[in-house]
N, C-alpha and C positions, 0 to 999 in steps of 0.2 A: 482421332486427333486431327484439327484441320492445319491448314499451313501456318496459319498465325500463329496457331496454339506451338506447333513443331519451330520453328522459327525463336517463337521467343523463350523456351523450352532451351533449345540449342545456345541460343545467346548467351542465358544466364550460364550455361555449363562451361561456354567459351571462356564467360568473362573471371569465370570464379578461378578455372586453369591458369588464365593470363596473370590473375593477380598470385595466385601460388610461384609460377614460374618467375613472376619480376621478385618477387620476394626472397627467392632462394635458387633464383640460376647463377653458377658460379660468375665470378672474374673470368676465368679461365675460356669460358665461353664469352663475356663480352657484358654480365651481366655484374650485380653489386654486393655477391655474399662471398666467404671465402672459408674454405672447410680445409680446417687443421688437423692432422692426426697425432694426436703427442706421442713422443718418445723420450725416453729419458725420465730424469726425477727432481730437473728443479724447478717443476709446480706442484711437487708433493705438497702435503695429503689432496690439496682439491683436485688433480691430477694426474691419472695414472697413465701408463702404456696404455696405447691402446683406443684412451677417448679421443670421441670427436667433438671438434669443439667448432659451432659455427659464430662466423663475426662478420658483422657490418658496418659500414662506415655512416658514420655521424657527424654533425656540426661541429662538436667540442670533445675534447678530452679533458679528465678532468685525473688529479692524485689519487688512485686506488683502481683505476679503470685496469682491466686485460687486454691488452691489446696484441696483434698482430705487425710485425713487420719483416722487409727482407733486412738479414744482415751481412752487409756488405765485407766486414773482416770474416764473417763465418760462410759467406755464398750460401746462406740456405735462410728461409723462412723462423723466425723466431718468436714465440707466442710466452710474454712475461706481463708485467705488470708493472704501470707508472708508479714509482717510489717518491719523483720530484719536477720541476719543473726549473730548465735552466733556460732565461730567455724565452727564446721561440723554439726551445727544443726537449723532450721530454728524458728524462734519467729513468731509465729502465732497469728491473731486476726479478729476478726469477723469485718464486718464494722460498724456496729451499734453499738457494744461496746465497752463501758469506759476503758473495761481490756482484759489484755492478755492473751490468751489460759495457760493453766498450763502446758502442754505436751511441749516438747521440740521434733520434730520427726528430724530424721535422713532423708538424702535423699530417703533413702530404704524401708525407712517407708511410703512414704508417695504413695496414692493411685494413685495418676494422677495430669495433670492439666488442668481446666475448657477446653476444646474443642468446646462445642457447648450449649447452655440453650433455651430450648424450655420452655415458656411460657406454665404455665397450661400442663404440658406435662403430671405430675406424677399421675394428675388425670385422664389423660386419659389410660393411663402403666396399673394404677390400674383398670380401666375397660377392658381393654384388656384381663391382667393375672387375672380378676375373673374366679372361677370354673364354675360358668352356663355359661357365656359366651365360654369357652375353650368346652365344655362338648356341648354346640349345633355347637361348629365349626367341632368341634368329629364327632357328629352325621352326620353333613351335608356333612362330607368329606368322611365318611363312605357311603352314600348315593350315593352319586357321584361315589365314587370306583366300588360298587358293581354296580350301573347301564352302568357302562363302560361294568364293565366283561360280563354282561348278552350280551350288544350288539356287543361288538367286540371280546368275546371270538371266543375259535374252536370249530367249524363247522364239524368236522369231525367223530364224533361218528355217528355210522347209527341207524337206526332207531331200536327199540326191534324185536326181532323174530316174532313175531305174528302179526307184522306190516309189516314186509318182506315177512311173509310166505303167509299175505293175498291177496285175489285177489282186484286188484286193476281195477279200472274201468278206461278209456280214461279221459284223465287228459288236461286241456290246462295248459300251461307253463306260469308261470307268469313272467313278463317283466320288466325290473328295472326302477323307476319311469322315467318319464319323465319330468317334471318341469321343467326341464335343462338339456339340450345335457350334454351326457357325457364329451366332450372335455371341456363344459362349468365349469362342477363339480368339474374335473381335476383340471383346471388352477385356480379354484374357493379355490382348498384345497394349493394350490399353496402360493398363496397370503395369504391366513390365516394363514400359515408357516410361511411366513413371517414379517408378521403383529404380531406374536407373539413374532416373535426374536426383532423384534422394541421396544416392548411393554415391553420383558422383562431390553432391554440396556435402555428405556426411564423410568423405576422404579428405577432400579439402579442409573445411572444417576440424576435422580429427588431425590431420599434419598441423594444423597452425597451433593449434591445445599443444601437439606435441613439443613446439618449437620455442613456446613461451616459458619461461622460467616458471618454475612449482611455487616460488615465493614471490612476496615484492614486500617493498618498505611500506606498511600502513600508519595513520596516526591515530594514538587513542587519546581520551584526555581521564587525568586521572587528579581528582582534588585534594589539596593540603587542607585539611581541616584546623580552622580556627578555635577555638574556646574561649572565654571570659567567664569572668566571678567576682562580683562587686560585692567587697563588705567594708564596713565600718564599727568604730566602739570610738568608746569615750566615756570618762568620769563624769557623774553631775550629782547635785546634793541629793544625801540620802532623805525619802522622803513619801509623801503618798505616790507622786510621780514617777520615781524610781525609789525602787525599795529597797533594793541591793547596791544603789549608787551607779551605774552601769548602765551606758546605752549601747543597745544589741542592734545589728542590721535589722532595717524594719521599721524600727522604733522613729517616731518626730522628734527631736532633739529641739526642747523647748531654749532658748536662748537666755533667761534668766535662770535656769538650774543648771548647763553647763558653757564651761568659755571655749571648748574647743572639742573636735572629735577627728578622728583619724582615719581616712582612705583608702583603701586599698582596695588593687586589682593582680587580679592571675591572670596571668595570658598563657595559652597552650598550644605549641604548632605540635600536630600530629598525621601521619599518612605511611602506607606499607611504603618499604622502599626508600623511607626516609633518609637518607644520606649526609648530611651535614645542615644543622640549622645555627646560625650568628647573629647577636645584634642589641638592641638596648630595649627599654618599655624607661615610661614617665609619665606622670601625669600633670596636666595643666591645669591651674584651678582660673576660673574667672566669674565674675559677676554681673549678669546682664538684665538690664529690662526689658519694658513691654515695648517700649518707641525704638528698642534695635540700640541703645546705649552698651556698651560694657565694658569694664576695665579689670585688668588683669590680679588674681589672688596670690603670684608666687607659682612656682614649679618644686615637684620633686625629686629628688636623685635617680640618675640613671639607673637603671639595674640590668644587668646583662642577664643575658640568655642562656641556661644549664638545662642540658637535655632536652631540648625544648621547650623549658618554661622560664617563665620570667616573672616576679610580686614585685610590683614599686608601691611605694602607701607616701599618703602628701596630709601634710596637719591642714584644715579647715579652721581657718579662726572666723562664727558667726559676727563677732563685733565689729569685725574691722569692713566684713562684707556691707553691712547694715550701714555702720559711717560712712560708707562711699555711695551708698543708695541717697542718705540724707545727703550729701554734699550736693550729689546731681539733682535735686529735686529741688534745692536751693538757686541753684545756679541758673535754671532754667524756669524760675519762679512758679513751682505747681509740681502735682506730683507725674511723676512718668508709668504709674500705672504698676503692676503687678512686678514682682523682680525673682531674678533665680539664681542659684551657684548651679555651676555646668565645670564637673569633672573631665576633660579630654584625655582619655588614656593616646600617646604618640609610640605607636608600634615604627620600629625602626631595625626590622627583621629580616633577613634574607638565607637561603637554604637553598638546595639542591637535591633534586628527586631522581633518579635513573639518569645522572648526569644531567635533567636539564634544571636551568637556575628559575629560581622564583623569588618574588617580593609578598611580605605580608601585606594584605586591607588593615584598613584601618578601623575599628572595633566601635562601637558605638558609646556615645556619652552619657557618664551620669548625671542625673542632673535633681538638685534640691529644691522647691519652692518655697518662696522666702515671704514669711509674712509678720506681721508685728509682734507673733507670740513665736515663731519655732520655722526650724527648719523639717520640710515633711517629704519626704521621700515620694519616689512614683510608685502608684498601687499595681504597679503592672508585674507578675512574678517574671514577664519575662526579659525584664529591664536589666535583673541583676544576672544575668548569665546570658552574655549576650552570643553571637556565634556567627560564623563566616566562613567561607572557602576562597581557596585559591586554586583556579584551574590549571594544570600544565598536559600543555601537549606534548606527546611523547613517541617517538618515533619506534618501531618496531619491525623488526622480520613475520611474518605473517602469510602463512597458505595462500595463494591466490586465488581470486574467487570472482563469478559474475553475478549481477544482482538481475535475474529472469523474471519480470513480473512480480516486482517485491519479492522476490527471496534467492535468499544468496545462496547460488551455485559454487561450492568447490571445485576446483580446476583437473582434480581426482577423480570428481562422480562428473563433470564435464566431460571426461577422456573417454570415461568407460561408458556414456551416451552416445557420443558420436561412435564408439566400435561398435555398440551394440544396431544405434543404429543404422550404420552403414552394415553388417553384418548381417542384421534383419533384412534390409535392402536388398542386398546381393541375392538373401535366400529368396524374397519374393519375386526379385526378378528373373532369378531361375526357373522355379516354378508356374512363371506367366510363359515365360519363354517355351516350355515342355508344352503349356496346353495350346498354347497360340501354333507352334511349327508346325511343319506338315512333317508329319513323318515318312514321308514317300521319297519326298526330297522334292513334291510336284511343283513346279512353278504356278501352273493353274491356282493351285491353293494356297500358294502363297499371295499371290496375288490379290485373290477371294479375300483372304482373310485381312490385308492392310486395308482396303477400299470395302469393309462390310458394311458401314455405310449407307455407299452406292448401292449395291448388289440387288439387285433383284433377279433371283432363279425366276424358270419361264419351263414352262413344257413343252413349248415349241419357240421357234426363230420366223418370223414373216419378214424380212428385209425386205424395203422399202424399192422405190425405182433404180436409187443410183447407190452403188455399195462400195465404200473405199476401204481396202483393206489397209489398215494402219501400218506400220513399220516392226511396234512393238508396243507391250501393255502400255507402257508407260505415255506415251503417245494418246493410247485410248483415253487414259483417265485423264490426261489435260482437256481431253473435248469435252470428256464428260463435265469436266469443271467450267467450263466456256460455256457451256448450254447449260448448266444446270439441272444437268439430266441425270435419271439411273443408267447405271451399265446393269443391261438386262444378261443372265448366266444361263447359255443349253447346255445341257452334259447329250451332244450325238455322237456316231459312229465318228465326226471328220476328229473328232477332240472334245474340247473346252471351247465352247465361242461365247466369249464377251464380244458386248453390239452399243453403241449408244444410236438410239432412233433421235434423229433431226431432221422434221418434217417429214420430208421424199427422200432425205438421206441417212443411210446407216453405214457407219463407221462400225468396222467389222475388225477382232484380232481373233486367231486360233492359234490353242497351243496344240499342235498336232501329237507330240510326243505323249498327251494324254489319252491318246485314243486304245487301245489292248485287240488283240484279235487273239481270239481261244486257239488254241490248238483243234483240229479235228479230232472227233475221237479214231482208235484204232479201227478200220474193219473186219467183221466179222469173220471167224476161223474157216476157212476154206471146206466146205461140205465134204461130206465124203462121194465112193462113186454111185453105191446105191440109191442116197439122198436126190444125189444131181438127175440119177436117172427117175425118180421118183415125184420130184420137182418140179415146176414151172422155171423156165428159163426166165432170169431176173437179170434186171444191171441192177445190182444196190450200189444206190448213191450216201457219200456220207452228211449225215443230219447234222444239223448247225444249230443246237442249243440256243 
């Protein structure tokens, strides 16, 4: 990972903390949340002993909100619920209780409103902020600290004088574990990096799921469905034409064999949930032509609305329509072209669905075409049943949910992604962690393995004219990055030397403490005397594997 990459890696993890921390660092510290623990019973049933209940401060308070405030006749923090608004000041009451708060708060007064109630939460707050608990998190984090520094501190003090000044015997160089190629380690500390950044946006993330309410108010829409049903009859001479005397819906109602025919419409509001429907049906008759003329035939009797339904029926007299067609044809010297009776059913309906209110549409007309021999209906079947809705939006409690890439996430299988993933996370960064560490505790190899990279092992060391020994690795590897160079790696007798070659110069660090010198082995058991006398006189010297 290069510095950019670590840089902006670290940002996003800063920035993702910073916004969790303004989100939910107390008052108490200086920040905008405020965490209640109930006690008592009068916010029974929604709460118990026990919850935690967090709240935030907002623009507005509104009649039904939970809020927080101190109260001043009781000196302690009080968490009830707006029942009223007096003025500039809200009426408060508990939900289990017969009576009203005696405090009157101000908006400014007041601490927050309910944001999120965990269940059992305040018992847990309070095991958390116990002192032995905080006081072994102390200790273990102190533990932690200090065993980082010992293993990844600097490496660069050398060793006391008397350990420099002594004679040292052939040494072999010890080697950095093997368990796993360094490329492996590299790429292994790689992914643990980033299994961390995961791990930290999958906690942040997974706290904010947990902190948002499981429900919210959605809207659906859900339709009042309409019906209509045009029929008509009427008497006309018995005949070839009608043979029973009788015109049926359907039928042309020829104008010389009957003087009038009769109307009617049903109207039907229906929808689940239906709750109250009121109101009247009528129909209007008129008579119109083709230049846009028409004059009115008379109206119906109201007919109110039972169960939903409503029949009004209007008498049709053709004569009287036809007389008023000839009048206008008169009046305007010529004829105005084709003419029609046009039924208007006047829906005058209103109802209520899940408490919210609706009006009916208004239904479509029927309409007769009028010609010198009859009045002849539309051949359309679906004229006489005509049909409509009415939409109502509808407010509801509803699982909360995120819409990922068209599809909607529940706030439940949201919760248990982020545990998983952040849990996944942890494991994989554990697991890079094991293969990336050194198990020796070496600094050498620690080092090795963040800068693998760099690294280029060598078999030998040829330093240059002029050799600066660095202070400390970390020193090395900014030259290394100013030059653009490898850090060339010997494993000899002095340690570990990392080098970066620039030009005629070589920047040189050792970790001396990598260096091991074997024990000698024991010497040989002391001859006997026959042996010695039998023997060449020897000095044995001890061998150095």
């Amino acid at each position: 990972m290069n510095a950019a990459t670590k840089i902006a890696s670290t940002s996003a993890a800063v920035a993702l903390v910073l916004v969790g921390l303004w989100l939910f660092w107390p008052t108490s510290l200086g920040g905008g949340t405020t965490y209640v623990v109930t006690h008592g019973q009068s916010m029974e049933p929604g709460f118990s002993t026990g919850d935690l209940a967090v709240l935030r401060p907002t623009g507005s308070y509104e009649v039904g909100d939970v809020v927080a405030y101190r109260s001043e006749s009781l000196d302690t923090v009080v968490m009830h619920r707006i029942v009223a608004v007096d003025g500039d000041r809200f009426v408060i009451q508990g939900d289990n209780n017969d009576f009203l708060d005696r405090d009157r708060p101000t908006a400014d007064q007041l601490l927050g409103k309910l944001f999120r109630q965990v269940p059992q939460g305040g018992k847990i707050l309070d095991a958390v902020t116990s002192p032995w608990l905080v006081a072994l998190v102390a200790a273990a984090a102190l533990g932690v600290f200090s065993s980082s520094q010992r293993a990844g501190g600097r490496h660069s003090a050398r060793r006391p004088a008397r350990h420099r000044s002594a004679r040292r015997r052939p040494a072999v160089p010890r080697s950095l574990p093997a368990s796993f190629s360094m490329p492996t380690r590299a790429q292994a500390r790689q992914v643990g990096i980033g299994a961390a950044v995961v791990a930290v946006l999958a906690a942040v993330g997974g706290a904010a799921l947990l902190a948002l309410p499981s429900t919210e108010t959605g809207t659906r829409t859900e339709d009042v469905a309409q019906e209509g049903r045009w029929t008509y009859a009427g008497d006309a001479r018995v005949g070839t034409t009608y043979p029973t005397g009788e015109i049926s819906t359907g039928d042309p109602v020829y104008t010389r064999l009957a003087d009038a025919v009769t109307v009617s419409f049903e109207h039907t509001v229906s929808a689940e949930d239906l709750e109250e429907v009121a109101g009247t049906l009528r129909l209007d008759l008129a008579v119109q032509s083709a230049d846009g003329w028409s004059a009115p035939l008379g109206s119906s009797p109201a007919a109110p609305v039972q169960d939903g339904t409503a029949v009004a029926s209007a008498l049709l007299d053709p004569a009287r329509a036809a007389t008023l067609v000839d009048r206008h044809d008169a009046e305007i010297g010529g004829s105005a072209g084709s003419a029609s009776i046009v039924v208007t059913p006047v829906v005058e309906v209103t109802g209520s669905l899940s408490g919210r209110s609706f009006t009916a549409t208004q239904p479509t007309p029927f309409t007769f075409a009028m010609d010198g021999v009859a009045l002849r209906p539309s051949a359309d079947e679906a004229a006489y049943t005509p049909s409509a809705s009415v939409a109502v939006s509808l407010e509801e409690v509803v699982p909360r949910a995120f819409t990922v890439l068209g599809v909607d996430v529940p706030i439940g299988v949201a919760r248990v992604l982020a545990i998983t993933v952040l849990l996944g996370a942890v494991l994989v960064a554990a697991v890079a962690a094991g293969i990336s560490h050194s198990y020796t505790g070496d600094a050498a190899d620690a080092f090795a393995v963040r800068n693998a990279a760099r690294i280029l092992p060598v078999a030998g060391l040829t330093p240059g004219r002029s050799v600066v020994d660095v202070s400390d690795a970390q020193a090395l590897r900014r030259v290394a990055e100013r030059v653009d160079g490898l850090v060339l790696h010997h494993a000899g007798p002095e340690g570990q030397t990392f080098a970066v070659q620039d030009n005629e110069t070589t920047y040189r660090f050792v970790f001396p403490d990598t260096a091991i010198t074997r024990t000698p082995p024991p010497p040989p058991p002391a001859p006997s005397v026959l042996a010695s006398l039998a023997a060449p006189v020897t000095s044995p010297l001890p061998r150095i594997a």
